[in-house]
N, C-alpha and C positions, 0 to 999 in steps of 0.2 A: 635452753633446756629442751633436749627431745619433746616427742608429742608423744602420746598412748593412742595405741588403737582402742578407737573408743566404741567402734559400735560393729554389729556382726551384719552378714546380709541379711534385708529385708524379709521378715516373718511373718507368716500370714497362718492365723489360727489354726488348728485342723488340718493343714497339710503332713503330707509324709518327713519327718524330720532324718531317720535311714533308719535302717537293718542294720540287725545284729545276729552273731551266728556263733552258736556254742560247739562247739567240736572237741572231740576229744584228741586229735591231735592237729591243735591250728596250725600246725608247718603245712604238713601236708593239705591242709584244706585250703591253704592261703598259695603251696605250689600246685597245685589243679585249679583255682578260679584265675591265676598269672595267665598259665597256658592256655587253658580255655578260652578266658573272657578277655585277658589283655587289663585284670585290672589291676591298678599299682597300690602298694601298701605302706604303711611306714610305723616300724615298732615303738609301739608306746608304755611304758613301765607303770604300772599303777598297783596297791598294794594286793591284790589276788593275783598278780602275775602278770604277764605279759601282754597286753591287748593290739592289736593288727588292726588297725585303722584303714579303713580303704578307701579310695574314688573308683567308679566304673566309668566307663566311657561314656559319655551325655550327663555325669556329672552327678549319679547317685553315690551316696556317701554312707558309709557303715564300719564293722569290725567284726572280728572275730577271737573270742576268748576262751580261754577252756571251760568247760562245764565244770560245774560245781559240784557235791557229792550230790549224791541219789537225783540227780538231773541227768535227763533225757536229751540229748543233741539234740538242736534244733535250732529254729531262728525267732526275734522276736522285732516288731515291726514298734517304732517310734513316731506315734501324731506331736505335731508339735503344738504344743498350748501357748499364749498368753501368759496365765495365770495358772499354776498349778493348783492352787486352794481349790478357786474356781469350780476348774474342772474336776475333781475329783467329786465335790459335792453335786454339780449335775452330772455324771455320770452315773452317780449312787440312787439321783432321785427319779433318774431314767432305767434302773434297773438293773445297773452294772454292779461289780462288786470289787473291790481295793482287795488286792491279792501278796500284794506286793507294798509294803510302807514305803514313804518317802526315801528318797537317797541320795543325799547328794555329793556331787562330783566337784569338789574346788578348783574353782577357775574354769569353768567348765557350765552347770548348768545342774539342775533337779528332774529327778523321775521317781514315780511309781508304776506299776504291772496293774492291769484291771479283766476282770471276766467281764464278758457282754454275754446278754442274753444269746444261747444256742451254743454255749463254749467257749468259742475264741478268747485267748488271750492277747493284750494290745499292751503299750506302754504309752505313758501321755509324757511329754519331754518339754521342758522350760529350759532356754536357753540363760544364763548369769546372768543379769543385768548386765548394760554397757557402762562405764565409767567414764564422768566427766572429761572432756578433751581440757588437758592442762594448756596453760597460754606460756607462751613463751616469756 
């Protein structure tokens, strides 16, 4: 019997987990960062449409999806957490405010959107759990 890939690369709390960028027309914004930047993409189908998964050169990892109604283009920045509970609760008890509920991505991983004090918006991102390596 095959083996499952069991585990993602190593994750360390707090770190930048990628970018993301809402555009209102992701072709285009996905052929100007090609040309520009040299970064490679690869289309991913998911139920709000089409999402543009990218790598950049040195290995940052993001996408691009259309905006949503009454959404502003923009980009939204992913810390990667451990624990989503967690984090959500000291963020709230540090000051932050849950903008955005839970959501999660199957086969994939969990987020929500957070305000920090002075504005900014951020998303905290949980990677799926890894699953047991089957034995032959």
């Amino acid at each position: 019997m095959a083996k499952r890939k069991t585990s993602q690369a190593a994750t360390i709390d707090g770190t930048m987990a990628f970018s993301e960028l809402s555009s209102t027309d992701p072709t285009a914004t996905r052929n100007f960062l090609e040309k520009v930047f040299a970064w490679r993409f690869q289309s991913v189908k998911f139920p709000l449409g089409e999402y543009l998964s990218f790598e950049a050169p040195g290995g940052g990892r993001g996408g691009i999806r259309p905006v949503q109604a009454r959404e502003i283009p923009g980009s939204m920045n992913y810390v990667r957490v451990d624990d989503l509970d967690a984090a959500s609760r000291k963020i709230e008890r540090a000051g932050g405010a849950i903008v955005l509920p839970r959501v999660e991505i199957p086969g994939m991983g969990s987020f929500f959107w957070f305000r920090i004090p002075g504005g900014p918006i951020l998303a905290a991102w949980q990677d799926v759990l890894a699953l047991p390596e089957e034995r032959d």
